[in-house]
KELODREN-289995 format. One record per residue (C-alpha): residue in one letter; x, y, z; residue number from 1. Coordinates in pm, 1 decimal. Layout:
<rs>
R   rest         c1         c2         c3    nr
R      A          X          Y          Z   NUM
...
</rs>
This chain:
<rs>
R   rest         c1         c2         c3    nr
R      X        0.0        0.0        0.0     1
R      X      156.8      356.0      -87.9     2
R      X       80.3      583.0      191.9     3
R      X       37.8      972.1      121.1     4
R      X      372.7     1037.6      197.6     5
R      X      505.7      851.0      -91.5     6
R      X      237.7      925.2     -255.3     7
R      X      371.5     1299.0     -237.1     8
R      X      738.2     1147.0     -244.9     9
R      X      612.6     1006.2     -643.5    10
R      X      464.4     1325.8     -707.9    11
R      X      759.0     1529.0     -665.4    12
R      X     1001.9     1322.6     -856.1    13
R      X      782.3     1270.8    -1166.6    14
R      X      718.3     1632.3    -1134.4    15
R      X     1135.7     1719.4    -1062.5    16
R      X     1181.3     1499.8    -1402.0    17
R      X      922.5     1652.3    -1624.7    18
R      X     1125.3     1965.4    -1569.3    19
R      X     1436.2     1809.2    -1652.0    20
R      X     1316.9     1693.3    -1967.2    21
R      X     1154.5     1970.0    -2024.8    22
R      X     1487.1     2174.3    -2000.1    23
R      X     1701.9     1925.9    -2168.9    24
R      X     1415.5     1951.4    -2467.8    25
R      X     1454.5     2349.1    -2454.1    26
R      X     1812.3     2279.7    -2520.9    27
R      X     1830.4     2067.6    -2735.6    28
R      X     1658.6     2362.2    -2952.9    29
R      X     1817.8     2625.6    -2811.5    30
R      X     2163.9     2534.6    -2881.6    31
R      X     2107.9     2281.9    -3174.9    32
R      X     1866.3     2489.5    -3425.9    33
R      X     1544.6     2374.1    -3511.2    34
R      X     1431.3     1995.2    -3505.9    35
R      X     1213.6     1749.0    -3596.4    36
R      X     1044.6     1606.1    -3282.6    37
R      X     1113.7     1253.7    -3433.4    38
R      X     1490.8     1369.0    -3374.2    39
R      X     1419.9     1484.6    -3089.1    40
R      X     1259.7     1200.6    -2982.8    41
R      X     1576.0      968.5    -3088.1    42
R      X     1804.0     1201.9    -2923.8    43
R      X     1637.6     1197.2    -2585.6    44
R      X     1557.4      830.0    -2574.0    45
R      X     1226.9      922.6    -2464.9    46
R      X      920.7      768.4    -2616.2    47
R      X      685.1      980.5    -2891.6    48
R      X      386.2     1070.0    -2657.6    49
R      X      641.0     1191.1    -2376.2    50
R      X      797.4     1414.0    -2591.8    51
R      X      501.3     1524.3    -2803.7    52
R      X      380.2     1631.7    -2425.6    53
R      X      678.5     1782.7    -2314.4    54
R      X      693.9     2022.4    -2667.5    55
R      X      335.5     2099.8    -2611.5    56
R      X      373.3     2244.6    -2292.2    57
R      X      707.2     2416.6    -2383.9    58
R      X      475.0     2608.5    -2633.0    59
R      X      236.3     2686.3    -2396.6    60
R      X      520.6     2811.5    -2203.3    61
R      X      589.4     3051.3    -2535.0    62
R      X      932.2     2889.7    -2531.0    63
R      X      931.3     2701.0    -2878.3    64
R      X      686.1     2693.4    -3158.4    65
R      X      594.4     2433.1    -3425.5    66
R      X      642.7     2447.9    -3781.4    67
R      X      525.1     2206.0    -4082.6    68
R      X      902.3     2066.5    -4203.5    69
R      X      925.4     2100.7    -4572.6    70
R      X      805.6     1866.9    -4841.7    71
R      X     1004.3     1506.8    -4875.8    72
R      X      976.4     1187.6    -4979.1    73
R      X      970.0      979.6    -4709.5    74
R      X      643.9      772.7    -4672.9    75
R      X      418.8      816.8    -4335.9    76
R      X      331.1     1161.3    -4186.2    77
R      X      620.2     1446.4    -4164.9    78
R      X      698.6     1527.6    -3787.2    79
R      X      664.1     1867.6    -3710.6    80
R      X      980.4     2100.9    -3647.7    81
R      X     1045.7     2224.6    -3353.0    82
R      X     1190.7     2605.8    -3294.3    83
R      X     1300.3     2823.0    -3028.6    84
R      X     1072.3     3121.5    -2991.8    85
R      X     1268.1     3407.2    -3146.2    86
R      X     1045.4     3642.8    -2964.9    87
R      X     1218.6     3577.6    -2645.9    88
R      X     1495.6     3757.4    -2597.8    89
R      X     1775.5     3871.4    -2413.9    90
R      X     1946.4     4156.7    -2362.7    91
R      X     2358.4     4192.6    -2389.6    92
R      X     2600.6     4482.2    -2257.2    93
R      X     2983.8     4505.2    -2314.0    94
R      X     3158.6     4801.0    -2188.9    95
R      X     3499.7     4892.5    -2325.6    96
R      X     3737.9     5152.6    -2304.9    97
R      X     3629.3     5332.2    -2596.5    98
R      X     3244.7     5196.5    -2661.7    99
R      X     2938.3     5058.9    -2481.5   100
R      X     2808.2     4841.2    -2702.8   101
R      X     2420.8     4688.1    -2642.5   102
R      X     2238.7     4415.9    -2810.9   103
R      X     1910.7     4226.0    -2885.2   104
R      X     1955.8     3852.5    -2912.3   105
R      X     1700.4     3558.8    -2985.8   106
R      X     1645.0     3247.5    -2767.0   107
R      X     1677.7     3085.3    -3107.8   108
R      X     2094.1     3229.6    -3099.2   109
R      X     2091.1     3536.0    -3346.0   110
R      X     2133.8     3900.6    -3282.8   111
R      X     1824.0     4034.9    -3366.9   112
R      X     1952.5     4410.7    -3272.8   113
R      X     2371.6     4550.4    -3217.6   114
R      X     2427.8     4910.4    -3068.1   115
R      X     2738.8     5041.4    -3073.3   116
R      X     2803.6     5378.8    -2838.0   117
R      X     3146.6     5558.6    -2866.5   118
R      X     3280.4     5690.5    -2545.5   119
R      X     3578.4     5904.0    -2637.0   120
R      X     3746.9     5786.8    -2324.3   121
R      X     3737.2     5551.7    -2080.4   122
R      X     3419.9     5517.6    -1909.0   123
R      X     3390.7     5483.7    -1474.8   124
R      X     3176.8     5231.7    -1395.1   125
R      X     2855.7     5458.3    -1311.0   126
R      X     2910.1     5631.5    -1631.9   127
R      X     2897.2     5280.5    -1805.0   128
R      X     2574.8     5174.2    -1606.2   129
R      X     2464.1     5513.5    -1743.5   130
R      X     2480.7     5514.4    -2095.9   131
R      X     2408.9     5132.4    -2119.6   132
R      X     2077.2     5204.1    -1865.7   133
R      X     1997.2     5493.1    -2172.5   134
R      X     2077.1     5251.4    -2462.7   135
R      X     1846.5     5006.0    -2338.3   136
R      X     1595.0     5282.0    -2259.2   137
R      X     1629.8     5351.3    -2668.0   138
R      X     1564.2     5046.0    -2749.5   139
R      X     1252.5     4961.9    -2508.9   140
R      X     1010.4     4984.6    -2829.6   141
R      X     1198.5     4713.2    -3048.2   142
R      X     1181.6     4491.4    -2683.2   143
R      X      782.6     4553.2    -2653.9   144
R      X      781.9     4341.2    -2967.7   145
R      X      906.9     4070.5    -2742.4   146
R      X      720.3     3812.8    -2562.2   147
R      X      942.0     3792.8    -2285.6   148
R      X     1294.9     3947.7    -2176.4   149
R      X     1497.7     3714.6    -1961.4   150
R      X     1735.9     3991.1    -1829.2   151
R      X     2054.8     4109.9    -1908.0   152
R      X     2393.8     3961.5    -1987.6   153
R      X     2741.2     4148.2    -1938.4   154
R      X     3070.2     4075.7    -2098.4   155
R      X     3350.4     4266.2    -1948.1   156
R      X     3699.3     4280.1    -2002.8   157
R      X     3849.3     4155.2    -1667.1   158
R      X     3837.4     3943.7    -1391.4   159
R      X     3457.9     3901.6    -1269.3   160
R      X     3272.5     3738.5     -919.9   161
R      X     3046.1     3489.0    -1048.7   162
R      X     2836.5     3477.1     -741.0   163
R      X     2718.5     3842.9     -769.3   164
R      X     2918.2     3999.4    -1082.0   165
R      X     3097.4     4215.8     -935.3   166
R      X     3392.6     4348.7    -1142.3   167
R      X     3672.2     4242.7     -944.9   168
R      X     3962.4     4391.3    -1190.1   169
R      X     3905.0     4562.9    -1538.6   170
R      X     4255.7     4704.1    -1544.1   171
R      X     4196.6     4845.1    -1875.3   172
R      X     3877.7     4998.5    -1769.1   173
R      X     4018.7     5127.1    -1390.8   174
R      X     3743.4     4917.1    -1257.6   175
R      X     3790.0     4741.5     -892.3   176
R      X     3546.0     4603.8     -714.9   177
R      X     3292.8     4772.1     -969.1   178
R      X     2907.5     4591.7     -832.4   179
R      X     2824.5     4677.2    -1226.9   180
R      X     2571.0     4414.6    -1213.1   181
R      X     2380.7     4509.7     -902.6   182
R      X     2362.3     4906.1    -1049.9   183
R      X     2282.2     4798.5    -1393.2   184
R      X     1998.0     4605.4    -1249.9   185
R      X     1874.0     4869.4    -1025.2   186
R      X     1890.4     5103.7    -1293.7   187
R      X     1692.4     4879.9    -1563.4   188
R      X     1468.1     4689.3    -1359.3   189
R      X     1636.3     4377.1    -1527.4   190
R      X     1807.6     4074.9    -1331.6   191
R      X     2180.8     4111.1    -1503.9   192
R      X     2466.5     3845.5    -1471.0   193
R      X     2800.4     3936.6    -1593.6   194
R      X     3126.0     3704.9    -1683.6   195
R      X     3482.8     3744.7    -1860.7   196
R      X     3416.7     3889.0    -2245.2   197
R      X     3655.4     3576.9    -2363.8   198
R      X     3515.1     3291.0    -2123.6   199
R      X     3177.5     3426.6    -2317.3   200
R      X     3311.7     3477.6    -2632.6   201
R      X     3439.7     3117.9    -2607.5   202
R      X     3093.2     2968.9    -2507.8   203
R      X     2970.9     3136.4    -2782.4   204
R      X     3186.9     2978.0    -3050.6   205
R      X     3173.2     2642.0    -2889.6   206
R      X     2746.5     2680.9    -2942.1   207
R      X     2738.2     2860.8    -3253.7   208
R      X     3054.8     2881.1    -3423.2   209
R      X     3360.7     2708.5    -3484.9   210
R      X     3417.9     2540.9    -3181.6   211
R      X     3076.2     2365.6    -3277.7   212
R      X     3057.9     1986.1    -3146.1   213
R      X     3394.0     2027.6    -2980.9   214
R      X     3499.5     1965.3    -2617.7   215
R      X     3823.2     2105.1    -2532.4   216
R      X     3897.6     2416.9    -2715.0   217
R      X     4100.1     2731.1    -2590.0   218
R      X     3942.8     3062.6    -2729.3   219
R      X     4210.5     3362.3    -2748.0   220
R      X     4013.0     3685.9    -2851.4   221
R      X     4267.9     3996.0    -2850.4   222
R      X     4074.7     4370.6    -2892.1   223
R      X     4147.0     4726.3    -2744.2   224
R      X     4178.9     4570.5    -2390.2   225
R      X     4489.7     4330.0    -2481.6   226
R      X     4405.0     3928.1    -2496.2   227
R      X     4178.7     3736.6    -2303.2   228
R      X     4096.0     3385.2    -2279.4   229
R      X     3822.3     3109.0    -2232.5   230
R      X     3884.0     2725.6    -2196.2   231
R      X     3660.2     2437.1    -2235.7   232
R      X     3732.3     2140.3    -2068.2   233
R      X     3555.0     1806.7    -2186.6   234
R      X     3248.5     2009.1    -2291.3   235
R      X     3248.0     2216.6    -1936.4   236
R      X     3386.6     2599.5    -1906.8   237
R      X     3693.8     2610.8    -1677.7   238
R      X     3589.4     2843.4    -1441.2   239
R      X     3828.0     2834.2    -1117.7   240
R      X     3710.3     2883.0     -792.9   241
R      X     3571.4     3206.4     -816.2   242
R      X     3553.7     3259.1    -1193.4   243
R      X     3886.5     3383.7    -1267.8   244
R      X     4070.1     3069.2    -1480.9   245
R      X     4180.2     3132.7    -1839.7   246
R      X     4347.8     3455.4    -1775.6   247
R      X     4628.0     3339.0    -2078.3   248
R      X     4678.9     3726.9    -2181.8   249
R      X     4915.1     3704.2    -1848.0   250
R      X     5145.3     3408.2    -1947.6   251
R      X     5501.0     3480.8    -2015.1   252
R      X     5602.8     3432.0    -2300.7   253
R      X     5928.6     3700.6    -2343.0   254
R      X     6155.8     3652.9    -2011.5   255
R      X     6339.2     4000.3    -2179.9   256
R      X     5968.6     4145.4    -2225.4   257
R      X     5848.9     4538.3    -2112.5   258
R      X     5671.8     4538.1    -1761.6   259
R      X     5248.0     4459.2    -1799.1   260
R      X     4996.6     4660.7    -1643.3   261
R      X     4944.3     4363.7    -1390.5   262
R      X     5292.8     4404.3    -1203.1   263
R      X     5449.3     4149.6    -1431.0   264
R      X     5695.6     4138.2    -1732.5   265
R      X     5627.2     3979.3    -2065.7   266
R      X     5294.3     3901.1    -2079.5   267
R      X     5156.7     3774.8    -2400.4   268
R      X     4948.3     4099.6    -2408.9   269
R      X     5247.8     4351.1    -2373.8   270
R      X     5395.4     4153.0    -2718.7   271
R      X     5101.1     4059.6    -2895.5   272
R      X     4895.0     4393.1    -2931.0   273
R      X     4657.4     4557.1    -3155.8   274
R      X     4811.5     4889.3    -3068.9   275
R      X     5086.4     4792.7    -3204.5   276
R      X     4952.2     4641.4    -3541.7   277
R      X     4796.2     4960.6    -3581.8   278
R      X     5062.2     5198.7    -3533.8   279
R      X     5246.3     5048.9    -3737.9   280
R      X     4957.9     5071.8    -3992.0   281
R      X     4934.5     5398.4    -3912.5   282
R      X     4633.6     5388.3    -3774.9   283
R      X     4466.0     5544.0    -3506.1   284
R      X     4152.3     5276.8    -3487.4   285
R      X     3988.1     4998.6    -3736.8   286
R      X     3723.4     4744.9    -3648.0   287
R      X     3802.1     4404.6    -3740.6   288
R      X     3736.2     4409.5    -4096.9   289
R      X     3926.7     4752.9    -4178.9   290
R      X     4208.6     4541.8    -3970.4   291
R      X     4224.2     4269.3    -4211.0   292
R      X     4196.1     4489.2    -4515.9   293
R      X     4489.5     4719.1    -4328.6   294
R      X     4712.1     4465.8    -4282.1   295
R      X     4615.2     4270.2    -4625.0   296
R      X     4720.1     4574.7    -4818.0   297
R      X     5055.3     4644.6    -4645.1   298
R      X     5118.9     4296.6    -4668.1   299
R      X     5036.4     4270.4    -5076.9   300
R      X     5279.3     4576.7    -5110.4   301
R      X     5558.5     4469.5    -4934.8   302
R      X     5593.9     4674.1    -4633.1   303
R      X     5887.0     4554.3    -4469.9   304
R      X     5781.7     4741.4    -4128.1   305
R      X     5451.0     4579.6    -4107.0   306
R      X     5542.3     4201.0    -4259.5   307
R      X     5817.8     4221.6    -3948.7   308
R      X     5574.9     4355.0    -3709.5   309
R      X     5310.5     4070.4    -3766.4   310
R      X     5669.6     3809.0    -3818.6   311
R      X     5717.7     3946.5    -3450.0   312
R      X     5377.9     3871.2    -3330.4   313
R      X     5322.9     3559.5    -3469.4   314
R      X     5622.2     3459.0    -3285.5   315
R      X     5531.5     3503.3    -2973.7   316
R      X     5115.1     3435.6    -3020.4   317
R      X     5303.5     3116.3    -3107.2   318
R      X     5441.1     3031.9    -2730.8   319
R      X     5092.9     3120.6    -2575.4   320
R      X     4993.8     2828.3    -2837.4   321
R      X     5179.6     2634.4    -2717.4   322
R      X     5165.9     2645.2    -2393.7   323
R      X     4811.5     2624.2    -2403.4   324
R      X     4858.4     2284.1    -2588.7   325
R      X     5049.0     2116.5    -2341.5   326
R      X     4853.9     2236.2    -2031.8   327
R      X     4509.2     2176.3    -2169.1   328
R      X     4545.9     1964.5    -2500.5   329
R      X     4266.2     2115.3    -2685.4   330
R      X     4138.1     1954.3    -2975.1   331
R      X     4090.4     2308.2    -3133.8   332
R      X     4224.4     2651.3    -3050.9   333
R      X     4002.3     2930.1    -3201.5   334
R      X     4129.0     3326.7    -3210.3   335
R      X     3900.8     3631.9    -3241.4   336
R      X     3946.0     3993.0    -3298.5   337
R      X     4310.2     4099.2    -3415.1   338
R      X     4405.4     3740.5    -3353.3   339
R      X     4205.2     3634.3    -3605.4   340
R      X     4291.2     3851.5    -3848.2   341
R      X     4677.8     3760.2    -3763.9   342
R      X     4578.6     3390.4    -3829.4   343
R      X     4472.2     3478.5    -4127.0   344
R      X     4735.7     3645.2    -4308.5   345
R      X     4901.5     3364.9    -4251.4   346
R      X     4740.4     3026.3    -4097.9   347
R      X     5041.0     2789.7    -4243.8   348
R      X     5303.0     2984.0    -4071.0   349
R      X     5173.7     2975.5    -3702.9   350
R      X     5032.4     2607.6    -3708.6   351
R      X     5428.7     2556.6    -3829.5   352
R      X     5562.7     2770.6    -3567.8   353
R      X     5366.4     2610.7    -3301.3   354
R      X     5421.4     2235.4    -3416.9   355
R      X     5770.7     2315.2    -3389.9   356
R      X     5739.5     2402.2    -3009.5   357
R      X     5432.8     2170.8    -2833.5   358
R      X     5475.0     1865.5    -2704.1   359
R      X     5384.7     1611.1    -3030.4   360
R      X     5150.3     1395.8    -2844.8   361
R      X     4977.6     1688.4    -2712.8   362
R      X     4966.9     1848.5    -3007.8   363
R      X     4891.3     1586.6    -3272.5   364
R      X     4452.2     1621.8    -3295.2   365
R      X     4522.4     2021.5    -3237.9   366
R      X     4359.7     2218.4    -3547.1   367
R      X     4399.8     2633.9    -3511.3   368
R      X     4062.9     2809.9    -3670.2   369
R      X     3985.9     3194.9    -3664.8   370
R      X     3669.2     3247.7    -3445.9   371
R      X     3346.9     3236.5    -3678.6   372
R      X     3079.9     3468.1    -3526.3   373
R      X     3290.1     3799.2    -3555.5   374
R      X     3111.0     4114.7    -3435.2   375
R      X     2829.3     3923.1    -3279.2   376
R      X     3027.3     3674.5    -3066.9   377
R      X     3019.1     3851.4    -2695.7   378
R      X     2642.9     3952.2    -2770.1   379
R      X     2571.6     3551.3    -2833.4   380
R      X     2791.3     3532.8    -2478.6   381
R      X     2657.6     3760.7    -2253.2   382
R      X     2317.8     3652.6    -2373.9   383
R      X     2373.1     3299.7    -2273.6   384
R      X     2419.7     3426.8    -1939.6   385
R      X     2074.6     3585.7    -1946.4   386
R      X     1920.4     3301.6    -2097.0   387
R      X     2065.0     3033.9    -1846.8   388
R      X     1816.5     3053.5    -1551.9   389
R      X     1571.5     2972.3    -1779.1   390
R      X     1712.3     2691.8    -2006.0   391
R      X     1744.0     2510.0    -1628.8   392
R      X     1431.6     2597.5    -1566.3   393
R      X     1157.3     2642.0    -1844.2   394
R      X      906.5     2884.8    -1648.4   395
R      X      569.7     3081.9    -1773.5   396
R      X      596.1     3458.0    -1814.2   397
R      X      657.2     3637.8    -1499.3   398
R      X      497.6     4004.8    -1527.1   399
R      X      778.6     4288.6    -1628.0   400
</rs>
């Protein structure tokens, strides 16, 4: 005889797995694209009717919709397709030292909406809350459109406090102990989490770009605010104790190097810089693309000044490479910003360069890719951190 107590016990687990699978369903769509719920079906080893239920109520939710899948010739009724709601959304912030930039991005993975803000110098912390708090005000009538807004997401360029987000140390920014996410919140009526701009920009890739269906990858990004870092470890972001791992911008790799900003000397971000690329470009500032076009040109004419400049660079990106390999042996190493558009001048010449250093065994499944979602890769990032609480936990519309 079951007694109400177990009766309640049963209750609660069927009711604590429904929400699992209803999470692992929301996903599995989420982070996969849109599918069939026969696939789904096969890739949950559940049976039809459980999933058919659990996709029901996920619309209900207005968390996925249904589609009809195109015409084909397979004999027996099509099974619908299964997408993520592109009308929930999530908000994503990155402050740098010369831009706020604010974005719109889809449950469904795309950037529906990218704001850029010039500063003209380096913003404090409050005047960062400030203009992103007015940016977001700006765009209130594009989010009305919106079924639901999960909150914000921040990717910042330094060390962050998962447990609260507070900016422990932006040394490009001057921020310490910054609580950016508490005062964004207050000031936007949003629940914000921030994280590291590269641990995000590496989640990203691993989702929706090239580190797609990998499990160990090291992401190197390298912008205005030198070279940060995200690792994946067998499919899980390497976090640390307190959020801080990954911090590769800060290996030595030039004993004989100028002193970093962080006390010590020859970091890889004091020899591998994007100041430097442009200076000797003679340029004062270029996005990514005017970067590659920059150094493409120079390059084509024969400038000896810039083809030993990027020579000098690639030599040292090179250690970091291979250091990473031996500590982490990733099956893929993927570089964004000015990395990437190092890489690509010339992709042969730094695999070579780091073959000839890493350990062979370590070294012998490692590919080296430039980073595939450009511009929109910390707004796919920070919204993941936005979109999180709900993926775990696939919840009706709270009022906002």
């Amino acid at each position: 005889m079951i007694t109400s107590n177990e009766r309640g016990r049963t209750g609660t687990n069927l009711d604590t797995i429904r929400r699992q699978n209803l999470a692992t369903v929301l996903g599995m769509v989420h982070r996969g694209g849109p599918a069939a719920r026969s696939s789904l079906t096969q890739a949950t080893g559940l049976n039809r009717s459980t999933v058919g239920a659990l996709v029901g109520e996920l619309v209900e939710l207005g968390l996925v919709t249904e589609r009809e899948p195109e015409t084909s010739n397979r004999v027996g009724r099509p099974s619908p397709v299964v997408v993520a709601d592109t009308r929930v959304v999530a908000l994503a912030v990155n402050p740098e030292i010369d831009a706020i930039t604010v974005g719109i991005v889809g449950l469904d993975g795309v950037v529906h909406r990218r704001v850029r803000h010039p500063t003209g110098q380096v913003p404090t912390g409050a005047e960062a809350v400030a203009i992103a708090s007015a940016m977001i005000d700006g765009l209130r009538p594009e989010l009305a459109a919106a079924t639901r807004v999960t909150g914000i997401g921040v990717a910042v360029p330094g060390l962050v406090r998962e447990s609260d987000g507070v900016v422990r140390l932006a040394p490009h920014l001057e921020w310490v102990d910054e609580p950016f996410a508490a005062e964004l919140a207050a000031a936007t009526g949003f629940p914000v989490h921030a994280g590291n701009d590269a641990r995000l920009g590496a989640n990203a890739e691993r989702l929706y770009g090239a580190g797609r269906g990998a499990t160990d990858l090291v992401y190197l990004n390298g912008g205005a605010s030198g070279i940060g870092a995200g690792v994946i470890v067998g499919g899980v972001p390497l976090t640390g104790v307190s959020g801080y791992a990954g911090e590769l911008g800060h290996m030595l790799v030039n004993s004989a190097g100028i002193r970093c900003h962080c006390g010590a000397v020859g970091c890889l971000e004091t020899e591998v810089s994007q100041r430097a690329l442009l200076r000797v470009l003679g340029l004062e500032e270029a996005d990514t693309d005017e970067l590659d076009r920059a150094l493409a040109a120079a390059v084509k004419a024969g400038d000896p000044a810039v083809s030993a400049e990027i020579e000098r660079q690639l030599g040292f990106l090179a250690i970091a490479l291979r250091n990473a390999t031996n500590v982490f042996n990733p099956q893929l190493i993927v570089l964004g910003g000015f990395l990437g558009s190092l890489h690509a001048l010339a992709p042969e010449r730094l695999a070579a360069l780091v073959a000839e250093q890493v350990l062979s065994a370590s070294g012998e499944h490692l590919a080296i890719v430039r980073a595939e979602l450009g511009s929109s890769i910390l707004m796919i990032g920070a919204a993941e951190l936005a979109f999180a609480p709900l993926l775990a936990s696939p919840s009706p519309v709270s009022a906002r």
